[in-house]
N, C-alpha and C positions, 0 to 999 in steps of 0.2 A: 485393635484386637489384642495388642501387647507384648511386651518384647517375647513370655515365655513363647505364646503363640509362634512367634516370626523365626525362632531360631528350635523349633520343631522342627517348621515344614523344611527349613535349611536342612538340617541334618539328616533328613526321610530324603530329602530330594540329592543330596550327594548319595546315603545310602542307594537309591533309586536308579541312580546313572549306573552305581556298581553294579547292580543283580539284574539289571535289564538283562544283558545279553543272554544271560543266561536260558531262561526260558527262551527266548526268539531261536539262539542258535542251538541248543539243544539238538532236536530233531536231526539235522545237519551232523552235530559234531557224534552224535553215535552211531547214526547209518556209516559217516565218510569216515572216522577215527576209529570210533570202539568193532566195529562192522556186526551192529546186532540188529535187528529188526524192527520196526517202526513200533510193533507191542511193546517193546523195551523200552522205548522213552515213554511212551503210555504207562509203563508199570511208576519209572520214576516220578512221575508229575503225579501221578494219583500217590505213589507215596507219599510227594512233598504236600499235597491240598488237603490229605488225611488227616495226616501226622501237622499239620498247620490250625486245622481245625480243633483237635483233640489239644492240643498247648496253647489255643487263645482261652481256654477256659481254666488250665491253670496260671496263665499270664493275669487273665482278668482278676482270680481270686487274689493272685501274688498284688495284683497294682489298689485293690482296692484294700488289702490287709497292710501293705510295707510301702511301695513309695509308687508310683507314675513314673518319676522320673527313672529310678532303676530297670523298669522293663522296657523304658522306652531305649538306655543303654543295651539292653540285651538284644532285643530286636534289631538295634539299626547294623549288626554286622552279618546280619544275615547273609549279605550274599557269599561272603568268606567260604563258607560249606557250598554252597550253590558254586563259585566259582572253584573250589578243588576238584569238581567232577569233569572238570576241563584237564584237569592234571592227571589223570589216568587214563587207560586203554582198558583197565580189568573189571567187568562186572559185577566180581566179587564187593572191589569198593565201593562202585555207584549206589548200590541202596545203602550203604551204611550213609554216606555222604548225605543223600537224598532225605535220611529219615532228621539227620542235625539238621540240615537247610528248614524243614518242616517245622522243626522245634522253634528256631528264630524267627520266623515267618508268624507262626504264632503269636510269640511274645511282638513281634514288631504291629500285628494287626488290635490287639486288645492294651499293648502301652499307650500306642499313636495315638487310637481314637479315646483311651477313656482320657489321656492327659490335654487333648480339643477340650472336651469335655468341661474339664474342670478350670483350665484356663483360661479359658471366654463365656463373658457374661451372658447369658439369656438372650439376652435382645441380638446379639450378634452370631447365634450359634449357626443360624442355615449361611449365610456369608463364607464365615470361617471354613465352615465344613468346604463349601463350594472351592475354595481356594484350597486348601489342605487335600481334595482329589484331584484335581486339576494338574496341583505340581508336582504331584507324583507322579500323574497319569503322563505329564510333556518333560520329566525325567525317565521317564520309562521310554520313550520315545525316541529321546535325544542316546541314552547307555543302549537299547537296540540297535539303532544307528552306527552310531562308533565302533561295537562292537563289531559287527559284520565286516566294517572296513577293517580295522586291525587283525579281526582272523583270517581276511583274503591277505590281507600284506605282510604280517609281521608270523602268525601263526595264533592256535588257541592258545598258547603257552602266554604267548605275553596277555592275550583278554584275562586269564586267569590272574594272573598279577597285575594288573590294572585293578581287575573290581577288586580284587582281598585290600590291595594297596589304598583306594576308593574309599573301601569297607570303613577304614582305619582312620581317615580323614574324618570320617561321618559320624564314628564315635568318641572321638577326641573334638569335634564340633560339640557334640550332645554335651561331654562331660566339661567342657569350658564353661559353654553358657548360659545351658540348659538349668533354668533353675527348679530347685527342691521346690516343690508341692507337697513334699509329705504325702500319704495316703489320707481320702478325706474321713477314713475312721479313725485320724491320730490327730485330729484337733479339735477332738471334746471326748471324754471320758464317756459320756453316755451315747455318742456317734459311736462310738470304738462299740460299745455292749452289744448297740441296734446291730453292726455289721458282721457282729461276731454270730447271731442268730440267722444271717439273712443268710442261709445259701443257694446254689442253683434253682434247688425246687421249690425257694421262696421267691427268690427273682423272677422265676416263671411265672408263679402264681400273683403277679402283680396285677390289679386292673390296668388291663389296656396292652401288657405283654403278647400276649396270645396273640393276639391280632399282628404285633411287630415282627413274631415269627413266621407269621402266617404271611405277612407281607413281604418277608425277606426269605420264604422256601420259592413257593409257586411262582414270582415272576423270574426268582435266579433259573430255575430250572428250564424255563423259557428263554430266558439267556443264552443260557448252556447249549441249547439248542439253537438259536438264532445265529450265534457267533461260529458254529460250524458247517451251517448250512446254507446262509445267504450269500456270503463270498463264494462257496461252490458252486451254487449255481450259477452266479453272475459268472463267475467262470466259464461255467458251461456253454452258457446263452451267446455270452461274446470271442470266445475261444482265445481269451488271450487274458494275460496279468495283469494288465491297465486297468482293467476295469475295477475287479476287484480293491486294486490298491487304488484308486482314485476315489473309490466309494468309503475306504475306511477315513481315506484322508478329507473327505469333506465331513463322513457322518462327524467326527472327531471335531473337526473346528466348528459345525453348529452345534453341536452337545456340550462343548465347551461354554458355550455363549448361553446355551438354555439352560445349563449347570446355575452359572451366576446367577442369573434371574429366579431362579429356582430360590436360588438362598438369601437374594434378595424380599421374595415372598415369604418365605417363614420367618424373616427376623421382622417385615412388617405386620405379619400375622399374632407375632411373640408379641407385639406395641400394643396390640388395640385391644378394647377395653370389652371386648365381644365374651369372654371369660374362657376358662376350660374346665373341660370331664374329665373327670381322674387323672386331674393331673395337666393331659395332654389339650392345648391351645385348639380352642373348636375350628378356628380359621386352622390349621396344620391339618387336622381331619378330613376338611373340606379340600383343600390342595389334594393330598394323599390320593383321594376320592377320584378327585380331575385327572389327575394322575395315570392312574392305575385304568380308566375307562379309555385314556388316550392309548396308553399297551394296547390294549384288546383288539383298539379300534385300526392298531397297525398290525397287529398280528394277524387280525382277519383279512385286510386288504392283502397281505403278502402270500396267500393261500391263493389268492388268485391272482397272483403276479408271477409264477413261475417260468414263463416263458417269455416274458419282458424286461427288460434290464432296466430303461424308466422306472419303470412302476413299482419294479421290485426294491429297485436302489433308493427309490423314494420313500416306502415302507419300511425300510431296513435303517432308513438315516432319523424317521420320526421312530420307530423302536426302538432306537437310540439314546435320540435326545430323550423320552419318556424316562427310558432303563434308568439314565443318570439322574433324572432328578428326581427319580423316586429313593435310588441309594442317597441322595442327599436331603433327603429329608427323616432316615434311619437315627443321624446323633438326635436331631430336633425332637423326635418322635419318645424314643430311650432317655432324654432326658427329664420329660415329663412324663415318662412308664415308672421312673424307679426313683429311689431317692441318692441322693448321691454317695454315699457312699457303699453303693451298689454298679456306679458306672461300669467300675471292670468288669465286673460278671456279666454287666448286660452286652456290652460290647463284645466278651468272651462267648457268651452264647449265640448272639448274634451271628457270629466267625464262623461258628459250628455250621451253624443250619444253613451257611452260605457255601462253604466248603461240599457238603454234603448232598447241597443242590445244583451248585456246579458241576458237580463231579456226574449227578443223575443224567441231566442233560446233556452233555457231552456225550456221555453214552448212550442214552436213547437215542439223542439224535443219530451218531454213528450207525444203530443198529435200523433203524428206520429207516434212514436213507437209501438203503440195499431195497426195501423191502415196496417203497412208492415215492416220490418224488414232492408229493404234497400231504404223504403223512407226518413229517416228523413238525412241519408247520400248522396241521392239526391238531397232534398233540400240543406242543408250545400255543396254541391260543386258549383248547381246554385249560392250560394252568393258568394264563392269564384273563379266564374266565372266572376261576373261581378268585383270584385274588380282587376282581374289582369287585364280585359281591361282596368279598369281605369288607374292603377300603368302602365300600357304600354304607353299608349296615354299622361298618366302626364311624363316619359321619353321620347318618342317620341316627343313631343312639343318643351324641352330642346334641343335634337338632332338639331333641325331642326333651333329654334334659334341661336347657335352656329356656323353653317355653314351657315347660314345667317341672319347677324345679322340685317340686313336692310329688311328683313322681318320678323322679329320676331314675335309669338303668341301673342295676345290680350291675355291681363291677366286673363279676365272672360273664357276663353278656356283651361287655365291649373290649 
């Protein structure tokens, strides 16, 4: 995949150990430190997932006009700001801190993936990708960890100079090795013209875009709501922490394993001589498709598992593995949505509508939950109802051009 590739996911992944703690111990350091109320860390995370969304899309423009590799500098110190809100007691500071952490979070999500993007070839993009969430995912994992110990033994004071100090490591990683890509509108004059024309509401209007938004609202939303509500119950059911933490810890290392696989089928999908629609490899459509019907088919099983920890933690671990390997088929998919030098923006927009439905589902969930115990898992399969029609209709389009290529789908239809 290549050295640029390798000494990315290096640099994301020291970045990653840094800015773990920060979200995990948050909740903790403002109840027991700041002494404000659990809506207060709610205001700051929805600041930072906001303010993260709304700056992948000027990171995307920045990475697809100037360089990849400069935003991916920007981004990787992100938790710098993240780890000052360790350094304070006054809420005055926390949203300013909160709204920078958002800024870099931004640029680190819309550098990261458009400079995958551009660094590995076709054939190997769902791999790459596979390995590039992964190391992040078991760097966030491992900077959670540590973090918790050092704030029971040493205090937040020293977590916060760790990750800044971390931070700092991760960006002096970036800028040692990380090599220039240039942006890909600065290696041809008439690349540069096309990109200068291409903006959001052209990237949008790409055949085959709609559908990637569509694919990246409605199951996040579903997420948003799963990841709040099936540990609470398994909670509830078995009246103790084991459970819950047992169930992230296994969902986590089979998602892991069906990640790979995942990326191993779109880079063998990228090979085969099956062709693609607009762009996008009709084998990736057809995955997307499998995909997105296997959500459904867990989100409806866990509607009636609420009062079983089996059944639920079984539905909760296959929601799982699905959720990831449909986020890793998102570069695969954006790559054959858009032309390259439009990566950033798609990535950027991407961020947005993932932030946006994150943010949804957390709080519907939240508010549902008060209101019935198997509503907020109705809602979350409604969305992941309509997204497998879509992921169906967006392979079925493919199908149909393929077998007749002299009728082929209008691009605003897939």
């Amino acid at each position: 995949m290549g050295r640029a590739f390798y000494w990315l996911v290096a640099a994301l992944v020291i970045g990653g150990v840094a800015g773990a703690p920060i979200r995990a111990l948050l909740p903790a350091y403002v109840e027991g430190q700041v002494k404000a109320a659990p809506s207060f860390t709610s205001l700051l995370l929805a600041i930072q997932l906001g303010v993260g969304g709304i700056f992948a899309l000027a990171g995307g423009s920045l990475s697809d006009r100037l360089s990849r590799r400069t935003i991916v500098l920007l981004g990787v110190p992100s938790a710098i700001p993240g780890a000052l809100l360790f350094a304070t007691h006054d809420p005055v500071y926390l949203v300013p801190m909160a709204v920078v952490w958002g800024v870099l979070t931004g640029f680190q999500a819309s550098g990261g993936q458009s400079f995958l993007m551009s660094a590995v070839e076709p054939s190997k993009t769902g791999t790459a990708t596979a390995v590039f969430f992964l190391t992040t995912t078991m760097s966030g994992a491992i900077g959670a960890w540590a973090g918790g110990v050092a704030a029971d033994a040493f205090g937040y004071d020293v977590v916060a100079a760790g990750g800044a100090v971390l931070a700092l490591i991760g960006v002096a990683t970036a800028a040692r090795f990380l090599p220039d890509l240039g942006s890909d509108t600065s290696r041809s004059g008439s690349a540069s013209h096309a990109s200068g024309g291409m903006d959001y509401l052209t990237v949008f209007r790409q055949p085959g875009m709609w559908t990637i938004v569509l694919l990246r609202f409605w199951p996040t939303v579903a997420w948003g709501i799963a990841t709040l509500v099936i540990p609470l119950y398994l909670y509830r059911i078995a009246g103790n922490a084991t459970v819950p933490g047992t169930y992230a810890l296994v969902s986590l290392v089979i998602a892991s394993g069906g990640q790979l696989l995942t990326g191993r089928l779109i880079d063998r999908g990228a090979r085969m001589s099956v062709g693609s629609v607009a762009g996008v490899p009709v084998a990736l459509r057809r995955l997307t498709a499998v995909v997105s019907v296997g959500l459904l088919t867990a989100g409806a099983a866990a509607i009636f598992a609420t009062d079983n920890v089996y059944v639920l933690g079984a539905a909760g671990t296959v929601w799982t593995v699905m959720a990831w390997a449909l986020s890793t088929t998102m570069p695969a998919l954006m790559r054959g949505a858009v032309p390259t030098v439009a990566y950033g923006r798609a990535v950027g927009l991407t961020h947005l509508v993932w932030s946006g439905a994150m943010l949804t589902g957390t709080t519907v969930g939240g508010l549902l939950v008060e209101v019935n115990h198997v509503a907020p898992l109705i809602a979350a399969t409604a969305c992941l109802a309509i997204s497998a029609v879509v992921a169906v209709r967006f392979a079925i389009a493919a199908e149909h051009s393929v077998d007749h290529p002299s009728q082929a789908v209008a691009p605003a239809a897939i």
